[in-house]
Structures are given as C-alpha cells and as structure tokens.
C-alpha positions, 0 to 999 in steps of 0.5 A, a space after each residue: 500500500 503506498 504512502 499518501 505524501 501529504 507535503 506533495 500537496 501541502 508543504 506548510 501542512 505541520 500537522 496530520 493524522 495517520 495510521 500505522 500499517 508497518 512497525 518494525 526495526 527499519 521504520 515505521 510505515 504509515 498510511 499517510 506522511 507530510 514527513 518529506 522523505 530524503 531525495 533530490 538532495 534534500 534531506 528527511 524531515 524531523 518530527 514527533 509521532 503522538 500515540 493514542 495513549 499520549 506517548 510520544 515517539 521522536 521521528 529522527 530521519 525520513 527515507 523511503 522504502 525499497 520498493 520506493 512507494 512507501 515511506 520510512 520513518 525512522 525512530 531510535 533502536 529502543 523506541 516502544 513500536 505502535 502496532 499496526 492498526 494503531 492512529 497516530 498523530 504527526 507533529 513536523 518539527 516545522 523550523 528546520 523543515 522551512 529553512 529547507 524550503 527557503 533554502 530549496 526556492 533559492 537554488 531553483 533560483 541560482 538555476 537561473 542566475 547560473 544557467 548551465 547545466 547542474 551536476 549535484 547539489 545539496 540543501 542543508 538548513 539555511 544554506 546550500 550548494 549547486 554544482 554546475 556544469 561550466 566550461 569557463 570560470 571567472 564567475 563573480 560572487 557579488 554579481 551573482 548575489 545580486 542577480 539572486 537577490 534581485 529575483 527574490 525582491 520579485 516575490 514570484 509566486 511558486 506554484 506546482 503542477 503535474 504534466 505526464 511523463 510524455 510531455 516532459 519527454 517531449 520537453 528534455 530542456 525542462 531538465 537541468 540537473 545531470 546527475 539525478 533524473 526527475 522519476 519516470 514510469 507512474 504516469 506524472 511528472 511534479 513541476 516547481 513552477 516560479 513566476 515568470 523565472 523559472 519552471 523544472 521537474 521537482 519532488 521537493 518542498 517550496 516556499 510559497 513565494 520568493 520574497 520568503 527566502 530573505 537575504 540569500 548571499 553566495 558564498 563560495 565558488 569553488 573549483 571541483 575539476 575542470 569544468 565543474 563549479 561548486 556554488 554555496 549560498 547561505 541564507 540569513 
C-alpha cells in the first residue's frame, strides 16, 4: 500500500493524522506522511509521532522504502513500536523543515542566475550548494548575489503542477540537473513552477513565494575539476 505524501500537496501542512500499517526495526510505515522523505538532495524531515495513549515517539530521519512507494520513518533502536492498526498523530518539527524550503526556492533560483547545466547539489538548513556544469570560470560572487537577490525582491509566486511523463519527454530542456533524473514510469511528472523565472521537474518542498527566502548571499565558488563549479549560498 503506498504512502499518501501529504507535503506533495501541502508543504506548510505541520500537522496530520495517520495510521500505522508497518512497525518494525527499519521504520515505521504509515498510511499517510507530510514527513518529506530524503531525495533530490534534500534531506528527511524531523518530527514527533503522538500515540493514542499520549506517548510520544521522536521521528529522527525520513527515507523511503525499497520498493520506493512507501515511506520510512525512522525512530531510535529502543523506541516502544505502535502496532499496526494503531492512529497516530504527526507533529513536523516545522523550523528546520522551512529553512529547507527557503533554502530549496533559492537554488531553483541560482538555476537561473547560473544557467548551465547542474551536476549535484545539496540543501542543508539555511544554506546550500549547486554544482554546475561550466566550461569557463571567472564567475563573480557579488554579481551573482545580486542577480539572486534581485529575483527574490520579485516575490514570484511558486506554484506546482503535474504534466505526464510524455510531455516532459517531449520537453528534455525542462531538465537541468545531470546527475539525478526527475522519476519516470507512474504516469506524472511534479513541476516547481516560479513566476515568470523559472519552471523544472521537482519532488521537493517550496516556499510559497520568493520574497520568503530573505537575504540569500553566495558564498563560495569553488573549483571541483575542470569544468565543474561548486556554488554555496547561505541564507540569513
């Protein structure tokens, strides 16, 4: 039985109701999750599970399962299990999981200051980075921090839709990233649209609009091989 992603929907969605299906050393498996699971360079969410007796269970880490339709969620190795069956309450530890999002909508938009194709990328909390693919340097970290902090003044709206996978087989330039390919094979796709910017195939979690990111800053441009630059923002 698949996990319902409630965040694919709702990413401000903090609290929900669930109910167990599988409770085992590996995680626990509900019916349903606005836990976003680890993926596409974002990590898994942190939270609380409440019981039916009160007790509360701490969420450490969020992965999906083998076969990739379901959802682990990870708990300590001395955690009492609910059985399956059992309703549960879900509490996002909500801070951490917005600071992601900021972090998200900005590199969709240093997609845009910078664009050449990605090779890697990684979001942490209230920082991140993009590795492109770029034949020449001389980038300019001032120059691209205001490019980036330009379009965050915009306060583009960020909206989602799904197409099918053939229209974005037919659309290969909706695809930045090199590495890692959007999922293919259920039927849709998820675009992460941004007003008038920018628009890619995207799982993850987004703030609604772009003046939410604040003052986002670049870094660092590192060198990581002949072509490849390594690009880090920060947040404040």
């Amino acid at each position: 039985m698949p996990t319902e992603l409630l965040f694919r929907d709702d990413a401000y969605l903090r609290e929900a109701e669930a109910r167990i299906v599988v409770a085992d050393i590996t995680g626990l498996v509900l019916d349903r999750t606005l836990f976003y699971a680890q993926g596409g360079g974002q990590p898994g969410d942190r939270g609380r599970m409440v019981r039916e007796d009160g007790t509360e269970i701490a969420i450490l880490d969020t992965v999906y399962g083998p076969e990739k339709s379901t959802v682990l969620h990870r708990v300590a190795p001395d955690a009492a299990l609910p059985a399956p069956g059992e309703r549960v309450r879900l509490l996002l530890d909500w801070p951490l999981r917005h600071a992601r999002m900021r972090v998200h909508t900005a590199l969709h938009l240093l997609s845009v200051a910078l664009p050449y194709p990605v090779t890697g990328g990684s979001i942490g909390d209230g920082e991140g980075r993009l590795d492109f693919d770029i034949p020449d340097a001389g980038l300019d970290k001032e120059a691209v921090t205001a490019r980036l902090r330009e379009m965050i003044g915009q306060d583009a709206a960020v909206t989602t839709h799904w197409i099918s996978d053939e229209e974005l087989l037919a659309n290969p330039s909706l695809v930045k990233t090199m590495s890692v390919k959007p999922p293919v094979g259920s039927g849709r796709v998820r675009l992460v649209a941004i007003e008038g910017l920018d628009l890619q195939p995207c799982g993850g979690t987004h703030v609604r609009r772009t003046a939410e990111i604040g003052t986002a800053t670049v870094t660092a441009i590192e060198k990581k091989g002949k072509q490849n630059r390594r690009v880090r923002l920060s947040l404040a």
